[in-house]
C-alpha positions as CSV (number, residue, x, y, z in Angstrom):
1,X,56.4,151.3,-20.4
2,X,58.4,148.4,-19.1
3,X,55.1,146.2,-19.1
4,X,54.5,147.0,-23.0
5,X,58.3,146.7,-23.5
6,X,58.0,142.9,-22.2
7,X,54.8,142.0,-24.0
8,X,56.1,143.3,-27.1
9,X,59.8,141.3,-26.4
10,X,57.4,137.9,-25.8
11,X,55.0,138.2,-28.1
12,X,57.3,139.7,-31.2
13,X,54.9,142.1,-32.2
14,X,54.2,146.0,-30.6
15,X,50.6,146.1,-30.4
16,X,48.2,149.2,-29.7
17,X,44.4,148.9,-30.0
18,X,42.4,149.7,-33.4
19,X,43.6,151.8,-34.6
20,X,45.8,153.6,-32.2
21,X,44.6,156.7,-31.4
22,X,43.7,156.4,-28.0
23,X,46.0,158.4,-26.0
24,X,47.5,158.1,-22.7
25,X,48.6,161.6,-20.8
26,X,51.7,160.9,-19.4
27,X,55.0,162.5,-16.9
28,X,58.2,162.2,-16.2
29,X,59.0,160.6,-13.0
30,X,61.5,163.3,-12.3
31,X,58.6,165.9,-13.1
32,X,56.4,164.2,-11.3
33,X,58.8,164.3,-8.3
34,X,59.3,167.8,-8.2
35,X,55.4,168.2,-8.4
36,X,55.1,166.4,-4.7
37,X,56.4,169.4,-2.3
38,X,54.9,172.4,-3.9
39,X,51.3,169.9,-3.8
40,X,51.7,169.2,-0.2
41,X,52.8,172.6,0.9
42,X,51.0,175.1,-1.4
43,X,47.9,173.4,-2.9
44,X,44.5,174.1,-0.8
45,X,43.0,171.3,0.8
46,X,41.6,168.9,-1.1
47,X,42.5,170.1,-4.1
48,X,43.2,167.6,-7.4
49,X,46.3,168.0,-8.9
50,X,47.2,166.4,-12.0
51,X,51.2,165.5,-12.8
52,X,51.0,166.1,-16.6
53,X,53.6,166.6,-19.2
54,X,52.2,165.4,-22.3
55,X,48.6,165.3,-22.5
56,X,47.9,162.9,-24.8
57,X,50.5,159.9,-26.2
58,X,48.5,158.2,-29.6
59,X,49.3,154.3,-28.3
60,X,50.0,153.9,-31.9
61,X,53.4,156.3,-31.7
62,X,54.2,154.5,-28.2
63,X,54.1,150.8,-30.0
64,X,56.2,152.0,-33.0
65,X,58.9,153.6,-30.9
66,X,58.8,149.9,-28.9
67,X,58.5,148.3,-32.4
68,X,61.7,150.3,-33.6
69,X,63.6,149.6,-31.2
70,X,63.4,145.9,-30.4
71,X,63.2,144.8,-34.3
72,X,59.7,143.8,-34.0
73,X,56.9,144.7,-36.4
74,X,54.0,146.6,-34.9
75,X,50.6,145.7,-35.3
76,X,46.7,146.7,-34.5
77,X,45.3,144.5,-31.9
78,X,41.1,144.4,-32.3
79,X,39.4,145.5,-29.1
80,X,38.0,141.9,-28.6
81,X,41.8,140.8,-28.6
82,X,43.3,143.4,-26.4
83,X,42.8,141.3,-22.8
84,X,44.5,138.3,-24.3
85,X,47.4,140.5,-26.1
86,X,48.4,142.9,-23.2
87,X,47.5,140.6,-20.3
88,X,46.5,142.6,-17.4
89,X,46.8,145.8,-19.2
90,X,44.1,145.0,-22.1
91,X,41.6,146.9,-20.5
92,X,44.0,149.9,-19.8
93,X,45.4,149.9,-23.4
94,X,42.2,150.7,-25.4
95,X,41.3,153.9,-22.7
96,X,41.5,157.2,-24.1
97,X,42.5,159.3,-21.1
98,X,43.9,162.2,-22.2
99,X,44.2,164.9,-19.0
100,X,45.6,168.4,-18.3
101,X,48.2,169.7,-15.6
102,X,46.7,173.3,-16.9
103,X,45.0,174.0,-13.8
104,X,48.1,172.5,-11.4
105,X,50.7,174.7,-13.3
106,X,48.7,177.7,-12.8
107,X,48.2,176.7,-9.0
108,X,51.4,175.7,-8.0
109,X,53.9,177.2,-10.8
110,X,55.0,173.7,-11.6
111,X,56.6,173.4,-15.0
112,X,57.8,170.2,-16.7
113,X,60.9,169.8,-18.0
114,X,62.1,166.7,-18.7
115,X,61.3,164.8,-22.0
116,X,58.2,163.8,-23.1
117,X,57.4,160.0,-23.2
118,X,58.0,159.4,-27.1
119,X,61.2,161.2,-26.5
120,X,62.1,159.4,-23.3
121,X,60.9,156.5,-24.6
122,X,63.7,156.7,-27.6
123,X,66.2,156.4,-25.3
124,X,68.1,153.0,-24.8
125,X,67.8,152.6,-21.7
126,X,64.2,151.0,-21.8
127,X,65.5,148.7,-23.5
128,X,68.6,147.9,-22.2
């Protein structure tokens, strides 16, 4: 988030891509991190684990939090654009990835429970 924060600060608008819908899946470091021992001590070999707490984040909701909160308006990007707006995340940016930690909290018993990234996100303290 840091790296949209910054683009958004320098180029004094909060992009996303078309129309915004893409969506990013997305954890909570601290979820993550409590993901790590369960995955390395209980998961079967070679299993694929997936550190999910929100499936899917519309990039349009992540650029008008950013928007809101650094004054900025916030603003569709075309695809075409998107390398030249976000730098080295414009082929990121545009990627609808949502995922699922379905299978890993049935696996390992792993529950998220800190905020979501729109709510985390809303805090000050990216922005600080």
């Amino acid at each position: 988030m840091a790296a949209l924060i910054g683009i958004a600060r320098e180029k004094g608008v909060a992009g996303y891509v078309g129309d915004g819908s893409n969506r990013w899946p997305a954890v909570h470091r601290s979820d993550a991190a409590r993901l790590f021992r369960p995955a390395l001590e209980d998961a079967p070999a070679g299993s694929t684990l997936h550190a999910v707490g929100v499936e899917g984040v519309p990039l349009r909701a992540v650029a008008e939090v950013i928007g809101r909160h650094l004054g900025v308006p916030t603003a569709s990007v075309s695809p075409e654009d998107a390398a030249g707006h976000f730098a080295w995340l414009g082929g990121l940016v545009g990627v609808d990835g949502s995922s699922s930690a379905a299978l890993t909290r049935e696996a390992l018993g792993w529950r998220p429970a800190c905020p979501g990234l729109l709510e985390d996100l809303d805090q000050d303290h990216y922005f600080a």
